[in-house]
C-alpha positions as a Markdown table, in Angstrom:
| # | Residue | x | y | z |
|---|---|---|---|---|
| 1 | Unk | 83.7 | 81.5 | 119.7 |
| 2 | Unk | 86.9 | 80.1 | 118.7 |
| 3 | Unk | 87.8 | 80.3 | 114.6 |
| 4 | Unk | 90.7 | 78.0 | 115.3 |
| 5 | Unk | 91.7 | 75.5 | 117.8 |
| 6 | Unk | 94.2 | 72.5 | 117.4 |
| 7 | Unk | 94.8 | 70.0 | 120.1 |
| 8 | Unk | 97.9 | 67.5 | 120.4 |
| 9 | Unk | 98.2 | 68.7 | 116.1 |
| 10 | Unk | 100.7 | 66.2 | 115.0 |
| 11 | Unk | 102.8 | 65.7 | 111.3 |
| 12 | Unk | 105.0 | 63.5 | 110.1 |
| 13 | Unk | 106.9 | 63.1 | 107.0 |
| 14 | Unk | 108.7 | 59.9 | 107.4 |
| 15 | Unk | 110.6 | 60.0 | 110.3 |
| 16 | Unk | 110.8 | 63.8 | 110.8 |
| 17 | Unk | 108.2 | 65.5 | 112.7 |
| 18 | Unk | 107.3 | 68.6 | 111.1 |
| 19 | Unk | 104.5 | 69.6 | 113.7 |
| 20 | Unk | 104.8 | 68.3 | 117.5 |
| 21 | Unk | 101.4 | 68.1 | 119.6 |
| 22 | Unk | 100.3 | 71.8 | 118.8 |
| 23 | Unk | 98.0 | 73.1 | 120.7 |
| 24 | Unk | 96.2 | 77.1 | 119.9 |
| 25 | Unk | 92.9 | 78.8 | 120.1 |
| 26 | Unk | 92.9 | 81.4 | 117.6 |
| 27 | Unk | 90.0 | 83.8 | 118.8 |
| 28 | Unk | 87.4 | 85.1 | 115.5 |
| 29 | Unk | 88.4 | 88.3 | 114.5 |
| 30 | Unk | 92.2 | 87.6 | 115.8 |
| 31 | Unk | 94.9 | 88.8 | 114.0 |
| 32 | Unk | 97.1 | 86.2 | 115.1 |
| 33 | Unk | 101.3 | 86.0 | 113.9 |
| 34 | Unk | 103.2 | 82.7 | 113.7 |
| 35 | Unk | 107.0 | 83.0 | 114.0 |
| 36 | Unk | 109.4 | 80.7 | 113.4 |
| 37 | Unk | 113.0 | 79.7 | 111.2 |
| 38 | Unk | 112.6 | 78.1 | 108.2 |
| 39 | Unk | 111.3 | 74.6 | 108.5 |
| 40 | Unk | 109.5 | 75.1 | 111.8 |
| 41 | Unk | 106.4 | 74.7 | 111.0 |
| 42 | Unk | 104.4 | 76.6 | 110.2 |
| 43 | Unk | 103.2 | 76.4 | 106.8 |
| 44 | Unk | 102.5 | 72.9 | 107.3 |
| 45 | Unk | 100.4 | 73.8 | 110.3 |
| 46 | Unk | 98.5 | 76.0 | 107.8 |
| 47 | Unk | 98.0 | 73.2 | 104.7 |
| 48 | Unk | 96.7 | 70.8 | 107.6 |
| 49 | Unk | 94.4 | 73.6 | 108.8 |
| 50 | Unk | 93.4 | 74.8 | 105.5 |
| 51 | Unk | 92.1 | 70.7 | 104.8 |
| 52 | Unk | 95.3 | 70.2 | 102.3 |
| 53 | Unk | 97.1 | 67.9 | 104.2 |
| 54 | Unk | 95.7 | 65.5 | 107.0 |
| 55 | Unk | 97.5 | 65.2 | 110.0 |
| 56 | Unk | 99.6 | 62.3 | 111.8 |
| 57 | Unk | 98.0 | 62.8 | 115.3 |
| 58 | Unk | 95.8 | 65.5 | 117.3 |
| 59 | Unk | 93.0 | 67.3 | 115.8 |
| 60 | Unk | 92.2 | 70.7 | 114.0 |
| 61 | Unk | 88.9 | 72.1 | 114.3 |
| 62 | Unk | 87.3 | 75.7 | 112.3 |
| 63 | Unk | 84.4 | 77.5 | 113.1 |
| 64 | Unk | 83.7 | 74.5 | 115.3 |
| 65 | Unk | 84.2 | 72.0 | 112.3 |
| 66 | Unk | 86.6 | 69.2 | 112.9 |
| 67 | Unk | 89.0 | 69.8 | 109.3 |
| 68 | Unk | 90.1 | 65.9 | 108.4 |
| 69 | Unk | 86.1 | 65.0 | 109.0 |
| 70 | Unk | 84.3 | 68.5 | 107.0 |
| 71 | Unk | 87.0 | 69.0 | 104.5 |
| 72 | Unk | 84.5 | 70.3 | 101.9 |
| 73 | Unk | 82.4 | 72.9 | 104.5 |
| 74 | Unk | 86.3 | 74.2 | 106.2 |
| 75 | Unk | 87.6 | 75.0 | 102.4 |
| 76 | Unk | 84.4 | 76.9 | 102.2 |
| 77 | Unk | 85.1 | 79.0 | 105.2 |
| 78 | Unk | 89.0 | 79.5 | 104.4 |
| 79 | Unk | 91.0 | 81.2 | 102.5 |
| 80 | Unk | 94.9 | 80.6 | 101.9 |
| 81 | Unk | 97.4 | 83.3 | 99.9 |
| 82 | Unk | 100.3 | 80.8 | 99.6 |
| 83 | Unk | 104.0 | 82.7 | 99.7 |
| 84 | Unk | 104.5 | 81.9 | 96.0 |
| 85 | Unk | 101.2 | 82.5 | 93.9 |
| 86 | Unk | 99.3 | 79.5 | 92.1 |
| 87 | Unk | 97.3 | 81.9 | 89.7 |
| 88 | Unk | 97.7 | 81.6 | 86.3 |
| 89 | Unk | 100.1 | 84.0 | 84.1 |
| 90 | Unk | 98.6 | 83.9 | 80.8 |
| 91 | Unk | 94.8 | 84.4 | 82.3 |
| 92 | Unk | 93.9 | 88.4 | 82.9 |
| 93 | Unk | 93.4 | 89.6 | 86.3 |
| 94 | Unk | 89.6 | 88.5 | 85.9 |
| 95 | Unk | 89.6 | 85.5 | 84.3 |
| 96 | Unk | 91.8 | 84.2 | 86.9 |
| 97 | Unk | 89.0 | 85.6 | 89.6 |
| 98 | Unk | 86.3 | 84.1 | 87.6 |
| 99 | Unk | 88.2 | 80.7 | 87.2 |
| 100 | Unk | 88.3 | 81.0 | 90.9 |
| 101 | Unk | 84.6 | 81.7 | 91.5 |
| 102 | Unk | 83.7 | 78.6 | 89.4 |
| 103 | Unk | 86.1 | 76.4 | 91.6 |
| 104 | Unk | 84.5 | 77.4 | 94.3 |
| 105 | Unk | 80.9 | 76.8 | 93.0 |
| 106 | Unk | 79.6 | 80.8 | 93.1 |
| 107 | Unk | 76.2 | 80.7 | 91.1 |
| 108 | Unk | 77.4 | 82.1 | 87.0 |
| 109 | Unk | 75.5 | 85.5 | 88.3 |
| 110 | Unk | 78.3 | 86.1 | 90.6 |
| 111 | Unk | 81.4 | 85.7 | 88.8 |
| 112 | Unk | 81.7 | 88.4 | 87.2 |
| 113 | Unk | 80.5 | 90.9 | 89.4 |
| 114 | Unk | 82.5 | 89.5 | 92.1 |
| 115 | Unk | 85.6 | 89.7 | 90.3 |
| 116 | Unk | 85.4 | 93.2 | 88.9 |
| 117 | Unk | 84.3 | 94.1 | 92.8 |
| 118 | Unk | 87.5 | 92.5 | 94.4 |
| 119 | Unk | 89.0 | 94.3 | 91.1 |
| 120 | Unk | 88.2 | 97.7 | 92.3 |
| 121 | Unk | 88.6 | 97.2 | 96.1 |
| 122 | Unk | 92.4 | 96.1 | 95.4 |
| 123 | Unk | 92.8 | 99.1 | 93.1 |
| 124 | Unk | 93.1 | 96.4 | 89.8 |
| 125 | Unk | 90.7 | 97.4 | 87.6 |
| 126 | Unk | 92.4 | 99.0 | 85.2 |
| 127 | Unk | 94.5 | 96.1 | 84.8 |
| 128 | Unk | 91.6 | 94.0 | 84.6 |
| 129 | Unk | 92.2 | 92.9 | 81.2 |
| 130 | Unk | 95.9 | 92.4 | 81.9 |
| 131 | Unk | 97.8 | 89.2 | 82.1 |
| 132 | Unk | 98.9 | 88.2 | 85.7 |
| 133 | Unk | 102.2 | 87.2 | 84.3 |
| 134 | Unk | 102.6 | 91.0 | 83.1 |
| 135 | Unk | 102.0 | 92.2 | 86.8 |
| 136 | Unk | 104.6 | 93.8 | 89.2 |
| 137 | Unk | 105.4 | 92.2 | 92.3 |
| 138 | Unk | 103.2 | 94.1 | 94.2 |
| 139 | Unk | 99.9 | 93.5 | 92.2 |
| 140 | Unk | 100.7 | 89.7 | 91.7 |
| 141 | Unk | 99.9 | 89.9 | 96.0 |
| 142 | Unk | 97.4 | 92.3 | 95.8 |
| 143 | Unk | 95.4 | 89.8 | 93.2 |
| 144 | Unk | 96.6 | 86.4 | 95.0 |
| 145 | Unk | 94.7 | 88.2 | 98.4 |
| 146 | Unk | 91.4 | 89.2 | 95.9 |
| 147 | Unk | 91.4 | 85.5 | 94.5 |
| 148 | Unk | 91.5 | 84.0 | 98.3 |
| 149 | Unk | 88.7 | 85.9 | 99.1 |
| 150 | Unk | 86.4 | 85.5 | 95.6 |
| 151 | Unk | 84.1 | 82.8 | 98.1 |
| 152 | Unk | 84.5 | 85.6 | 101.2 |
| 153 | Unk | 85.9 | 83.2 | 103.9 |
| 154 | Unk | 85.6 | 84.2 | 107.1 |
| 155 | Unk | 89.1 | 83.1 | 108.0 |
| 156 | Unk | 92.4 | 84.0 | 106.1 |
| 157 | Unk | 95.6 | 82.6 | 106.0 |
| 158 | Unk | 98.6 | 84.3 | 104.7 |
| 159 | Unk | 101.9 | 83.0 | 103.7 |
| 160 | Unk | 104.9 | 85.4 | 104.0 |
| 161 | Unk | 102.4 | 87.8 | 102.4 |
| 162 | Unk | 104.9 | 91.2 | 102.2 |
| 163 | Unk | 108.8 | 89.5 | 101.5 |
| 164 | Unk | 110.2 | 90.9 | 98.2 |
| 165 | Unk | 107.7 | 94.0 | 97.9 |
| 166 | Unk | 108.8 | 97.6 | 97.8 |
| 167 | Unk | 108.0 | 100.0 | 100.4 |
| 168 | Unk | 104.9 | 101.2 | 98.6 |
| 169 | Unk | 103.5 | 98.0 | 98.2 |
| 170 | Unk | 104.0 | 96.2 | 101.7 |
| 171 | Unk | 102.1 | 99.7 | 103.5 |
| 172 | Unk | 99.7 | 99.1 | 100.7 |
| 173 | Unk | 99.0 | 95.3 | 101.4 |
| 174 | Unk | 99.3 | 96.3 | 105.4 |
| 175 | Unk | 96.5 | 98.3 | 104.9 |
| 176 | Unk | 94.4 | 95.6 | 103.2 |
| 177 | Unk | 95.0 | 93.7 | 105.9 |
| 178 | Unk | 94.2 | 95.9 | 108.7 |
| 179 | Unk | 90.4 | 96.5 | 106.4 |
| 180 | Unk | 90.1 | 92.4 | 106.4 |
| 181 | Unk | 90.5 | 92.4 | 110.3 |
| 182 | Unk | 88.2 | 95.4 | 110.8 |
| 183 | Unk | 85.5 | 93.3 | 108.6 |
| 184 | Unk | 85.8 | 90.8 | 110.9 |
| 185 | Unk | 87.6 | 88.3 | 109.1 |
| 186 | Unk | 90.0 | 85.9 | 111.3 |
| 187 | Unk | 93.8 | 86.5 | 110.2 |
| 188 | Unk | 96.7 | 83.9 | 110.6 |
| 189 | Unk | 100.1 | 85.3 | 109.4 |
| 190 | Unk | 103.2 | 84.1 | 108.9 |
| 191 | Unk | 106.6 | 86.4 | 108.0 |
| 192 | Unk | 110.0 | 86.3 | 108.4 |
| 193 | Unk | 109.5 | 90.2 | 109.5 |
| 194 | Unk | 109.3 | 90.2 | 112.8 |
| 195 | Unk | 108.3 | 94.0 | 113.4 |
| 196 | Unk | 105.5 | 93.4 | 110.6 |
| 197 | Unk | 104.1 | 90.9 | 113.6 |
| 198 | Unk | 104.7 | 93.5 | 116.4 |
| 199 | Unk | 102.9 | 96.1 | 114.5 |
| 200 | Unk | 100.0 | 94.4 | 113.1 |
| 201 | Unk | 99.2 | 91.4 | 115.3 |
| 202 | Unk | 96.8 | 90.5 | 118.4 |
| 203 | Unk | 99.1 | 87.8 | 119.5 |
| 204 | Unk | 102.1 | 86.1 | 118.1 |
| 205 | Unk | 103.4 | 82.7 | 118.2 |
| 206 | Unk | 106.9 | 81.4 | 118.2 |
| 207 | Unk | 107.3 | 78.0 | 116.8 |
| 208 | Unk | 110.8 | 76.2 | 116.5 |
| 209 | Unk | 111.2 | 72.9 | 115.6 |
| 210 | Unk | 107.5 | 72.1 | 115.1 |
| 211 | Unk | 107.4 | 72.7 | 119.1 |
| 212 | Unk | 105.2 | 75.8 | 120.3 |
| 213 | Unk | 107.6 | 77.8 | 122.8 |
| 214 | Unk | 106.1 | 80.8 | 123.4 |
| 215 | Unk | 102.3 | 82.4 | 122.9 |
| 216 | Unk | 101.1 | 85.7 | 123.8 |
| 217 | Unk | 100.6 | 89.6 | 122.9 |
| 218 | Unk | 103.5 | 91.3 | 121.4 |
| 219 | Unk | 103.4 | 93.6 | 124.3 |
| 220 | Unk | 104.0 | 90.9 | 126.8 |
| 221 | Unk | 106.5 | 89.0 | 124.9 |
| 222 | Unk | 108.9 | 92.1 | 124.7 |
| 223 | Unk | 108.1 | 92.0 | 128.2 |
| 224 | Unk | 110.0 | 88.9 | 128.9 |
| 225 | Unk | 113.3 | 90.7 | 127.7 |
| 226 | Unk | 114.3 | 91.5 | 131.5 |
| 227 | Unk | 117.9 | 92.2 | 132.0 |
| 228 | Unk | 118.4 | 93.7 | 128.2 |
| 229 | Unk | 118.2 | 97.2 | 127.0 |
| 230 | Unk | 118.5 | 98.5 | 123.0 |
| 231 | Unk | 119.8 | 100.7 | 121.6 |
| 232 | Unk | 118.7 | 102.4 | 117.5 |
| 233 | Unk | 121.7 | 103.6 | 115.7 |
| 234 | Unk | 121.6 | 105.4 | 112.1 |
| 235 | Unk | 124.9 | 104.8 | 110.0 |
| 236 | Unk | 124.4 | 105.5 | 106.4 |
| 237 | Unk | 125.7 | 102.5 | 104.4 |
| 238 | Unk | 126.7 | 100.2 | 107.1 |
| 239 | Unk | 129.1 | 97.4 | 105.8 |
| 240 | Unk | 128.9 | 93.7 | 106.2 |
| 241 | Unk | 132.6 | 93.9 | 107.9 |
| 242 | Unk | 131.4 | 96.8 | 110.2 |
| 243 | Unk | 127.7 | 95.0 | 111.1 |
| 244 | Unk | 130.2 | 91.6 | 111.7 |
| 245 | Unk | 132.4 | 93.2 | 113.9 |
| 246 | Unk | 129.6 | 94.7 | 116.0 |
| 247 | Unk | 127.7 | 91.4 | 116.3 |
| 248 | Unk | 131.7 | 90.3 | 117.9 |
| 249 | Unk | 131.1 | 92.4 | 120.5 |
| 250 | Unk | 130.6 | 90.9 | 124.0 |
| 251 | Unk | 128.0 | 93.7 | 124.8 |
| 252 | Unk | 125.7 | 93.6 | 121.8 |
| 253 | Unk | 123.7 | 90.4 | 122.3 |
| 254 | Unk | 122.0 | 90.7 | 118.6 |
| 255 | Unk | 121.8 | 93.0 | 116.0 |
| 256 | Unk | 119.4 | 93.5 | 112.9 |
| 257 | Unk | 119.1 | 96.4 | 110.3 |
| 258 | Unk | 117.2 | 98.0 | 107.7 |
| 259 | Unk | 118.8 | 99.7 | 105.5 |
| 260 | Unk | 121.2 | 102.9 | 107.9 |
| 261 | Unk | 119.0 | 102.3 | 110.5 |
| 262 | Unk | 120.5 | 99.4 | 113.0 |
| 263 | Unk | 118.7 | 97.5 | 115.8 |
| 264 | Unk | 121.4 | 95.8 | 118.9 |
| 265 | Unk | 120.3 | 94.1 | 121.9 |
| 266 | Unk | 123.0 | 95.2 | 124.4 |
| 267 | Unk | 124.0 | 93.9 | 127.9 |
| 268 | Unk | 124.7 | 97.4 | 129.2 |
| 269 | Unk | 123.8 | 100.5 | 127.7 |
| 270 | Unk | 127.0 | 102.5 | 128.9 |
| 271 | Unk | 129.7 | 99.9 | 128.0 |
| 272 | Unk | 127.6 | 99.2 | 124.6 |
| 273 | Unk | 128.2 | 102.7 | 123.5 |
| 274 | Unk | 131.9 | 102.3 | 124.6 |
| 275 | Unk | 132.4 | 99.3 | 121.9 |
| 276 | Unk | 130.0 | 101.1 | 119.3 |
| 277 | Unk | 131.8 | 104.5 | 119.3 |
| 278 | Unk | 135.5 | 102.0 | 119.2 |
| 279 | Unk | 134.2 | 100.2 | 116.8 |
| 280 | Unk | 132.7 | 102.5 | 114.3 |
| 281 | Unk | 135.8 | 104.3 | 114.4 |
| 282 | Unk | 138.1 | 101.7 | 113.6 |
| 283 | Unk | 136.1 | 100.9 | 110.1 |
| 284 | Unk | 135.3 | 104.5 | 109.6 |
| 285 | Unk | 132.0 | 104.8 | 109.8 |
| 286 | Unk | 129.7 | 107.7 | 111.2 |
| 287 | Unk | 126.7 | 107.7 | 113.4 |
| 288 | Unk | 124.4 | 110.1 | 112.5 |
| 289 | Unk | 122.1 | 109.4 | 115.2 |
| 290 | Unk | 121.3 | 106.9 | 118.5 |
| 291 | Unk | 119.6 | 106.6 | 121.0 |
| 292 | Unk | 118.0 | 104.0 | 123.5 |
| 293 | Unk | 114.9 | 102.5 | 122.8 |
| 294 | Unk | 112.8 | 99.3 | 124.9 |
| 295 | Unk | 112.9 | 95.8 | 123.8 |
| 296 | Unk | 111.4 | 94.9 | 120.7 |
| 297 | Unk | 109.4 | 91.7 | 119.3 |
| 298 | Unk | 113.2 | 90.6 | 117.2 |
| 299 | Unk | 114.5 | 91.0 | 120.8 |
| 300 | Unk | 111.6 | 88.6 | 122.2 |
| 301 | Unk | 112.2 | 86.2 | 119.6 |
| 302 | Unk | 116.1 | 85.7 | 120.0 |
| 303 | Unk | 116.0 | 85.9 | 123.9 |
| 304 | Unk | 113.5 | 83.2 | 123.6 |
| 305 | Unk | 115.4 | 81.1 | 120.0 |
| 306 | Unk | 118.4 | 81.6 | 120.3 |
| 307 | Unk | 118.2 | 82.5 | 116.8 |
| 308 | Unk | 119.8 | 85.7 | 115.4 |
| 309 | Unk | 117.4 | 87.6 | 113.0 |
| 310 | Unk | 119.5 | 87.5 | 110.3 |
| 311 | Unk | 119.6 | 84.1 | 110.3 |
| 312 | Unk | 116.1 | 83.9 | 110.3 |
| 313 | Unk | 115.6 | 86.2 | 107.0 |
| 314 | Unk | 118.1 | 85.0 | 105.2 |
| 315 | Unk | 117.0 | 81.3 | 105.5 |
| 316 | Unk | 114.1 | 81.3 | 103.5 |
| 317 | Unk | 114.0 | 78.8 | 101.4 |
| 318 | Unk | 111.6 | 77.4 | 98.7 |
| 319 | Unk | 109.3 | 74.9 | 100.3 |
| 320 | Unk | 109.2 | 71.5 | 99.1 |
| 321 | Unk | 106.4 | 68.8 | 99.2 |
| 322 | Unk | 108.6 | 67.5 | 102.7 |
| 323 | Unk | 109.6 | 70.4 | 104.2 |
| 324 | Unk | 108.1 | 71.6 | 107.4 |
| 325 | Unk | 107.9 | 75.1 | 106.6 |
């Protein structure tokens, strides 16, 4: 059975079009990625979805339920972790759970020991008493997940759920996700990390302009990079100038990085090299290590964009009431 499905899913804010006759089929269980620049998309195709918003045109159905008709039994069956947290800073970690429960009508019996048991599975509890305000980064997520799921939905969606964390804390909220999906729970993601999607995901889609362009398994979407090849360069502290004079180069067709380690698209391995070992030289920096590696998702997406992945990242914005998201 299908958790999600949208057909001909149109929305409008005045004259722009923010979502352009979608159609998907989101399978239950799926761990499913939606891609996209800034204002693509794709968090207003998860407020119409998730009942917020009604849409201009087309239809949105979950667990079967047409959304605009059932809003009250689809916000039952849903849960949504916005990129920005709507819990309340001056409430403890379980009063904002229990304030939760009530919203979503859980009998009194249950608020309680639901909150302290979400508490305890997202390794809280000893904050329990704590102001969310007081939280680090990483807790703030781990509770905005635990209050999504105080009425266990059996379909998730997550905003841009690991941006801004530290290392520790995006493997730790991985790793809640990957226990949501093996529970059975139907995931929709959205990031800006395009290897978080490659790693985790079923299938990913890539949305530009509110226009679906490409829908498939990361596997097969890496597959679609015929013709280029990659190469994985370590350069400890690689400069903006030096990264800029790479991306110049006619042979590196994109290029993204985390931290010394460096990802290019090339045309051709051999005369890549040539222009990385020139290059590298001439700014006086050192390659501690390369080598060639196969197409990745990043590569995917810009073969298929047009979009560097740099660009993508670094255009984040926050959302407004009329952005497309």
């Amino acid at each position: 059975m299908l958790a999600i499905r949208t057909e001909g899913l149109t929305r409008n804010y005045g004259s722009l079009c923010a979502v352009d006759h979608l159609d998907l089929a989101i399978s239950q269980g799926e761990l499913f990625a939606f891609l996209g620049p800034n204002g693509a998309g794709k968090t207003t195709t998860i407020r119409v979805l998730a009942g917020l918003i009604r849409p201009t045109a087309g239809a949105a159905f979950v667990d079967g339920l047409e959304v605009s008709r059932n809003l009250l039994q689809v916000k039952a069956r849903v849960g949504v972790v916005p990129e920005r947290s709507n819990l309340y800073s001056e409430l403890s970690l379980r009063d904002n759970l229990i304030f939760i429960g009530k919203l979503y009508g859980l009998p009194r019996s249950q608020w309680r020991p639901r909150a302290d048991e979400l508490l305890e599975e997202y390794g809280l509890a000893g904050r329990a008493d704590s102001p969310f305000g007081a939280l680090s980064a990483g807790m703030k997520r781990r509770l905005t997940i635990a209050a999504a799921l105080v009425h266990r939905p059996s379909i998730l969606f997550l905003d841009e759920p690991t941006p801004g964390l530290d290392v520790q804390s995006a493997r730790s909220l991985r790793a809640a996700i990957g226990a949501l999906r093996a529970r059975g729970v139907t995931i929709f993601l959205t990031t800006h990390l395009i290897a978080e999607a490659e790693r985790l995901c079923d299938r990913v889609g890539i949305i530009v302009e509110g226009k679906l362009i490409a829908l498939d398994t990361p596997a097969a979407l890496c597959a679609q990079c015929q013709g280029e090849s990659a190469l994985e360069l370590v350069i400890p502290s690689p400069t903006e100038t030096l990264l800029s004079a790479l991306r110049r180069s006619a042979q590196i067709t994109s290029l993204s990085h985390a931290g010394d380690s460096l990802h290019l698209s090339v045309r051709s391995v051999d005369s890549a090299l040539r222009d990385v070992v020139m290059i590298t030289q001439q700014y006086g920096a050192r390659i501690e290590a390369i080598h060639t590696a196969n197409p990745s998702l990043e590569d995917a997406f810009v073969q298929l964009t047009g979009i560097a992945v740099e660009a993508l990242q670094s255009s984040k914005t926050p959302n407004t009431r009329g952005s497309r998201g």
